[in-house]
N, C-alpha and C positions, 0 to 999 in steps of 0.2 A: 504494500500500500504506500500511495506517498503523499505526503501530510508538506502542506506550505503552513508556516507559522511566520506570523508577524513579532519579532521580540522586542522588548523595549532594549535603549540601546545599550544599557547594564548589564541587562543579563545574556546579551549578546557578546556581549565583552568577556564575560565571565565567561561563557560559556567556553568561547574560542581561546581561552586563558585554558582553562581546565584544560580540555581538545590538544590543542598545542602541550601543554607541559607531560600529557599522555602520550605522547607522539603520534596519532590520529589526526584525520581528517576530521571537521566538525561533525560534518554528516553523522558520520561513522560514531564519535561519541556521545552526538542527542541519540542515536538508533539504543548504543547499547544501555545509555541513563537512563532512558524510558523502561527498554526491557527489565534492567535489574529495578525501577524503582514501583514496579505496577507487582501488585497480590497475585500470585502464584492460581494456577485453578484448583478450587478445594478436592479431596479424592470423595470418590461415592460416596455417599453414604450408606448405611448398612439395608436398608430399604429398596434401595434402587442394586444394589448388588447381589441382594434376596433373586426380585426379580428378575433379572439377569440369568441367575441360574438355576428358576424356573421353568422359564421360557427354553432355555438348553435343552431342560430335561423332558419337558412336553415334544421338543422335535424329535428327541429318542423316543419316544413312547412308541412307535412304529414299529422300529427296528430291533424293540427288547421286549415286545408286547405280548402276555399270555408267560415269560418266565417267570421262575418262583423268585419274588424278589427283584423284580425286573423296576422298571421305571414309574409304572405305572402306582406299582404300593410304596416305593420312594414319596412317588411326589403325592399321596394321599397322605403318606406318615408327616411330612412335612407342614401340610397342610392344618392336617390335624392337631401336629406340636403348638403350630402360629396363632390357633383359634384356642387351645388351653392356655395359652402364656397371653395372648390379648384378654383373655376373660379372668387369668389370673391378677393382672393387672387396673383392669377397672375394675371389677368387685373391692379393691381396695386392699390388693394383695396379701 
């Protein structure tokens, strides 16, 4: 992406002070300031990573369908865990 900024002329100074004393192009060190100074992307959360390997387990349900133990009583047990431990929880644990 490429981003035109207007700076005032201080921080333009500074900036190319910093840049320079880095040995960098300015470019090169507004690209990499930004990068280190923007919040990281959070990992999953446990919810959306739940579902994730769910959904996994449901497209195997086909191809392990009818074993003892297969995919199918997996994601029943699991189901069934989610709905004791939600109901453990609101009743007021």
């Amino acid at each position: 992406m490429t981003v035109i900024l207007e700076l005032k002329p201080e921080v333009e100074a500074a900036a190319r002070s910093e840049a320079q004393a880095s040995g960098m192009p300015l470019e090169h060190y507004l690209q990499l300031f930004l990068e280190h100074s923007l919040p990281r992307p959070q990992a999953e959360d446990a919810e959306a990573i739940r579902q994730r390997r769910m959904e996994i387990l449901s497209r195997l349900q086909g191809k392990y369908a009818g074993l003892p133990g297969g995919s199918e009583e997996f994601s029943a047990q699991k189901a069934e865990e989610k709905a004791r431990e939600e109901r453990h929880w609101r009743d007021g644990a």
